[in-house]
C-alpha positions in Angstrom: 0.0 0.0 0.0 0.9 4.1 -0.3 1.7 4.2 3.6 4.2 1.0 3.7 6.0 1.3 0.8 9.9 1.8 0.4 10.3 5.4 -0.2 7.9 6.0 3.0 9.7 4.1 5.2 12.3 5.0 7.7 14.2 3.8 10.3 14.4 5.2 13.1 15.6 2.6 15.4 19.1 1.4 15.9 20.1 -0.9 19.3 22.3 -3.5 19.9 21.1 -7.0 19.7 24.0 -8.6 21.0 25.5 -8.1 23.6 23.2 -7.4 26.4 23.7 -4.7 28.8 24.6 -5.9 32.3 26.3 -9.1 30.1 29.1 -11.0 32.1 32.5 -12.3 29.9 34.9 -14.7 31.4 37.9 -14.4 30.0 40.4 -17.7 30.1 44.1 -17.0 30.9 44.9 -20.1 29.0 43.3 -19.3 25.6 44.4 -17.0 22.7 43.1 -13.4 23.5 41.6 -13.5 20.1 40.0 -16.6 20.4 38.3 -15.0 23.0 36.7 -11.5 21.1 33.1 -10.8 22.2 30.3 -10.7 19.3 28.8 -7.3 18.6 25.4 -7.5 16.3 23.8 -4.1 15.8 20.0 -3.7 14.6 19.6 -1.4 11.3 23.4 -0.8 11.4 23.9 1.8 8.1 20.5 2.6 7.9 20.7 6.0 9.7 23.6 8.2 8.6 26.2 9.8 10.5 25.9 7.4 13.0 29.2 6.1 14.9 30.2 2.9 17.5 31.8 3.9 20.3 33.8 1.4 22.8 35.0 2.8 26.1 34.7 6.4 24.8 36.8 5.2 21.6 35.1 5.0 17.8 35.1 1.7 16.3 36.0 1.9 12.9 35.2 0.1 9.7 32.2 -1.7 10.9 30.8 -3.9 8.4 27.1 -2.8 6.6 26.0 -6.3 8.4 26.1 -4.5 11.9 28.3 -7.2 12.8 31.9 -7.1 14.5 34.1 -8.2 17.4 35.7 -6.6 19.6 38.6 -7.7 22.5 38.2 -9.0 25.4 39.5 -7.4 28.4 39.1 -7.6 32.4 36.8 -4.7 33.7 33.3 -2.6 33.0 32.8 -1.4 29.4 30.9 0.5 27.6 29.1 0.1 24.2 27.2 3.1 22.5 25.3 3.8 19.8 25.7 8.0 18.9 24.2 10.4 16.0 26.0 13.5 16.6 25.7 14.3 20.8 22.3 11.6 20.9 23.2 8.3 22.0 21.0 5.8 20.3 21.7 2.9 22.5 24.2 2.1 24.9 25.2 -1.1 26.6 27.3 -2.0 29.9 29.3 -5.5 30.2 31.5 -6.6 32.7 34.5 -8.9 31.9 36.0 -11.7 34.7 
């Protein structure tokens, strides 16, 4: 119909599926560190523009149009967010033991 078709459309929503906020990692001494990455998987990643990752306060680069990535693991509380511009679209908190 008029009201659902493509050009009408648009997304306003982007989160992060995976992972959730409050999440705990355990990381293994006795495996690779990069055996070890934790899964990122973002909802409608590249459908709103000028939108950035950031990780502890630091942009993630080159994520892929799939809204999919890893990222390393480390002891401690981190922080995942979602920003256009100043708003932060989503934002996630994970603790790693």
């Amino acid at each position: 119909c008029k009201l659902h078709r493509k050009e009408n459309f648009k997304i306003t929503h982007m989160n992060f599926i995976y992972p959730q906020d409050g999440q705990t990692f355990l990381y293994h001494p006795n495996e690779a560190m990069m055996t070890q990455m934790i899964p990122v998987k973002i909802r409608n990643w590249s459908k709103i523009p000028d939108t950035d990752v950031y990780w502890n306060e630091k942009v993630v680069k080159q994520i892929p149009s799939s809204g999919e990535f890893r990222i390393p693991i480390e002891r401690g509380d981190h922080q995942l967010s979602i920003r256009t511009g100043e708003k932060i679209l989503d934002r996630v908190v994970i603790t790693v033991k």
